[in-house]
C-alpha positions in Angstrom: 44.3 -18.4 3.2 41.1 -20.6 4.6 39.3 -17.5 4.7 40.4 -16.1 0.8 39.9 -20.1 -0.1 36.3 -20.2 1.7 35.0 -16.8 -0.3 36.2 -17.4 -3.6 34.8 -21.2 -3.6 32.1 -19.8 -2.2 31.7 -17.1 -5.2 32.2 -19.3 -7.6 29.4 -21.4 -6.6 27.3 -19.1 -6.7 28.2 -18.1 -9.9 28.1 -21.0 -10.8 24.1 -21.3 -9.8 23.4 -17.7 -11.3 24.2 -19.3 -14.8 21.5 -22.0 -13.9 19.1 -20.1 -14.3 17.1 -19.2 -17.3 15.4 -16.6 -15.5 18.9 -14.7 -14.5 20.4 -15.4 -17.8 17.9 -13.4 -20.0 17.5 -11.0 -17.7 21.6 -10.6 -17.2 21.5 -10.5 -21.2 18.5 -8.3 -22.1 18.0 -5.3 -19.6 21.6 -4.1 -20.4 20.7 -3.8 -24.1 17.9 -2.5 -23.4 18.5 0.3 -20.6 21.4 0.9 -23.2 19.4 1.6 -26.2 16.9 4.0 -24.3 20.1 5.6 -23.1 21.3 6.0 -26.4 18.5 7.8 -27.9 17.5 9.8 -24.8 21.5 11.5 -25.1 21.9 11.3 -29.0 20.9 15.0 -29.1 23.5 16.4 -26.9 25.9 18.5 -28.6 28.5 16.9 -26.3 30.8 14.6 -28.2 31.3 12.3 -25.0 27.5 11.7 -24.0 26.8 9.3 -26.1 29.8 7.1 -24.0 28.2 8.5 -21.1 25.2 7.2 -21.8 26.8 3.4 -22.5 29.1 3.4 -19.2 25.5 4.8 -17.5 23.6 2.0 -18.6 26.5 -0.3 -17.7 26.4 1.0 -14.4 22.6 0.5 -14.0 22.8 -3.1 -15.4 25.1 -4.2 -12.4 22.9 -2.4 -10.1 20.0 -4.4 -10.9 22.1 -7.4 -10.8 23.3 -7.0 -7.4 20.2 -5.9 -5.9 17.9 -8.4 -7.3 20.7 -11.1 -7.1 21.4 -11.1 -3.9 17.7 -10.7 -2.8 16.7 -13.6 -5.3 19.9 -16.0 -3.5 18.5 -15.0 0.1 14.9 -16.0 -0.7 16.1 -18.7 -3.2 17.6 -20.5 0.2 15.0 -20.0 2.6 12.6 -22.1 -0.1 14.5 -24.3 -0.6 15.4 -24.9 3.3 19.1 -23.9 2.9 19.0 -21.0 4.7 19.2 -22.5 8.3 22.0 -23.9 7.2 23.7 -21.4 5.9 23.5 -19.6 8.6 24.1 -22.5 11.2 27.6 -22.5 9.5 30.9 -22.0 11.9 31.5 -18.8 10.2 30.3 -15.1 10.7 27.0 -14.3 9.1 28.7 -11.7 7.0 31.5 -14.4 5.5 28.6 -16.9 4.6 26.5 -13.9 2.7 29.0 -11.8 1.1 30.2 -14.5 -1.8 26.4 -13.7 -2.6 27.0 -9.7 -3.0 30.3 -10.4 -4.5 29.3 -13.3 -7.4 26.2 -11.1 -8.5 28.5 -8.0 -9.1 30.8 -10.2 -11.1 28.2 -11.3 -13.3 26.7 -7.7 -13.5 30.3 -6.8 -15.1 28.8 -8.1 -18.3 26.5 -5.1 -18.5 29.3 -2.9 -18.7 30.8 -5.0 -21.7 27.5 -5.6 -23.3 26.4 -2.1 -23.4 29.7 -0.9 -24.8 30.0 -3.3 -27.5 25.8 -2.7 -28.1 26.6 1.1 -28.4 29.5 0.5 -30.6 28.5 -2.0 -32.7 25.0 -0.4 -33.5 25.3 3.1 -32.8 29.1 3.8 -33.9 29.9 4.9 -30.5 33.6 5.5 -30.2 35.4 3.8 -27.4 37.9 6.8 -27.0 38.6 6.9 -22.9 39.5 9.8 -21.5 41.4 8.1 -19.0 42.0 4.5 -19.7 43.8 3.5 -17.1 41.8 5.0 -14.2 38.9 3.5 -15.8 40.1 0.1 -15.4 40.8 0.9 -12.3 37.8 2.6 -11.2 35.2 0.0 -13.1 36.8 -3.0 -10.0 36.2 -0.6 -6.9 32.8 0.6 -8.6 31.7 -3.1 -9.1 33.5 -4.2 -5.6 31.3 -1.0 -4.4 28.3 -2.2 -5.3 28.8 -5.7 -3.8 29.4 -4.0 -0.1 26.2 -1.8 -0.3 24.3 -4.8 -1.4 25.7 -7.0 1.7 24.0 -4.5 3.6 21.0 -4.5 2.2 21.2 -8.2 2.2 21.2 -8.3 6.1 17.4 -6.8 5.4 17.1 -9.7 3.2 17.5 -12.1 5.8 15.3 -10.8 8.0 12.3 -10.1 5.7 10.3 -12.8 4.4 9.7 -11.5 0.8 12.7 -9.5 0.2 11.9 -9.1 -3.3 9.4 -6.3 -2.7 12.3 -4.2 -1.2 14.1 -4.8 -4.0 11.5 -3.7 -6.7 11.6 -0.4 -4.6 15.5 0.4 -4.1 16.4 -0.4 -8.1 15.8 3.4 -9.6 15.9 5.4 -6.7 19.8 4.2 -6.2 20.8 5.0 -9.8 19.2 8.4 -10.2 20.7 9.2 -6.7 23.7 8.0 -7.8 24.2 10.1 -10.8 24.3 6.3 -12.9 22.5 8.1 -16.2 21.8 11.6 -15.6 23.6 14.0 -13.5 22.8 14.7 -9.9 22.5 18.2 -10.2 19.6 18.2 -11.8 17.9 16.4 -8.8 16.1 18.3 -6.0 18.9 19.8 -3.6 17.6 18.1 -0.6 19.0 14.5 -3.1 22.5 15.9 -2.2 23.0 14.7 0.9 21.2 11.4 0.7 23.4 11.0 -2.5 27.3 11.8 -0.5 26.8 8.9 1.5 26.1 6.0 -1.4 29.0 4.2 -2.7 27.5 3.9 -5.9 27.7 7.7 -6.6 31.2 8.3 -6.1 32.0 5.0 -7.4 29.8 6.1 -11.0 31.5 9.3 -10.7 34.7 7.5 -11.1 34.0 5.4 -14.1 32.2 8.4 -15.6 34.7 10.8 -15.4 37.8 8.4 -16.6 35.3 7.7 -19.5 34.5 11.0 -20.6 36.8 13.6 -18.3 37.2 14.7 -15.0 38.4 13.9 -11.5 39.1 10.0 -11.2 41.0 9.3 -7.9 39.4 11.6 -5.6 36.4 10.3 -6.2 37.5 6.2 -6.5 38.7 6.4 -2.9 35.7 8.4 -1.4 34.2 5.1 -2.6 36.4 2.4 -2.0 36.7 4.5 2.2 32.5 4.3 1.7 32.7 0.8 0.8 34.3 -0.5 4.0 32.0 1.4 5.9 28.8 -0.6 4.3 31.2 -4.0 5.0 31.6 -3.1 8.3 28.1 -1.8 8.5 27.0 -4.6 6.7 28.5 -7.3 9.0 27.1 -5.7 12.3 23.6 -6.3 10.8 24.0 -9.5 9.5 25.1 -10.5 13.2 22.2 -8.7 14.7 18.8 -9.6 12.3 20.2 -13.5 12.5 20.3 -13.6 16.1 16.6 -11.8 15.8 15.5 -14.4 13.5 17.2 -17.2 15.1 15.2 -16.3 18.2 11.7 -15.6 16.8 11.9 -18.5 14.6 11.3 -16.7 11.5 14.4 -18.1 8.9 12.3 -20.4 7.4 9.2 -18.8 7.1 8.5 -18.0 3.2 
């Protein structure tokens, strides 16, 4: 219960900080709406009743991408100026317990895209809400979002180590969601995508949400991503453990 106590407080916090700031905050808000309305026009056109919702859950998706990848990048170097970060990491706990409220408090906030591109696309564009599955996509949207956490603790062991993390950051945002199949299918990426694509969390974790929202497989796909999700938390931990006993010995957590 310590453990479940120290995590969610921990998340909360952090929460807590992410509404702070102006700079989150209007970005939280805007790039949703926005990656929502391109969506919406670029699928308009298809004679497919469903693409239009699609398109929504799509940009949904994308919006709490961007929110855990730049969150949790944004928190790491957000510490190390202000001189937190040897701290955090000096605390009697596992690297990986001190980090992950991190992951996990930017993918709750990034559940607002989801809700704010829906309501956006139904409020302007007439979109009907009409699930194909209802109930596997409230199940699926969790695991997706609890996806995208995991796979951003592991890139947050990176984080750690690098002194501008931000720059990787700018770099992972669209290649992740085209690879994932976030907006447009993944068939019509190269063939050689395929494989790079099986082993994300994100893409079988969209696939879920996409398919309870406009048809298709739902559980099949939910637990290839909940199994992959473990495997970046376990991943994930290793390499937190590893880069802070590199940078503890180099010297190199407060460096900015």
């Amino acid at each position: 219960m310590s453990l479940v106590r120290m995590l969610a407080v921990g998340t909360w916090l952090h929460v807590k900080q992410l509404s702070r700031s102006p700079f989150e905050i209007a970005t939280s808000i805007l790039i949703p709406l926005v990656q929502a309305t391109l969506a919406v026009y670029l699928f308009r056109a298809s004679p497919q009743p469903q693409a239009l919702l699609g398109a929504a859950v799509g940009a949904g998706l994308m919006g709490v991408w961007s929110s855990v990848l730049f969150g949790s990048g944004g928190a790491i170097q957000r510490h190390r100026w202000e001189g937190t970060l040897e701290v955090l990491m000096l605390a009697p706990r596992r690297p990986v317990l001190v980090i992950l409220p991190f992951t996990i408090a930017t993918a709750v906030t990034g559940t607002y895209s989801i809700v704010a591109t829906l309501l956006w696309g139904r409020l302007l564009y007439g979109i009907r809400l009409t699930f194909a599955d209802p109930l596997g996509f409230v199940a699926a949207v969790p695991v997706c979002i609890l996806s995208l956490g995991m796979f951003g603790l592991l890139l947050a062991s990176t984080f750690v180590l690098m002194r501008n993390a931000n720059a990787l950051a700018n770099t992972l945002e669209y290649p992740i969601w085209l690879l994932s199949g976030m907006l447009i299918p993944i068939t019509t990426l190269p063939g050689w995508t395929g494989p790079l694509a099986a082993v994300l969390p994100t893409t079988w974790g969209s696939r879920a949400v996409r398919a309870a929202a406009t048809g298709g497989e739902v559980w099949g796909p939910l637990a290839v991503c909940l199994a992959i999700s473990l495997v970046c938390l376990a991943l994930g931990a290793l390499a937190l453990s590893y880069v802070e006993r590199r940078a503890r010995a180099a010297a190199t957590l407060a460096l900015a």
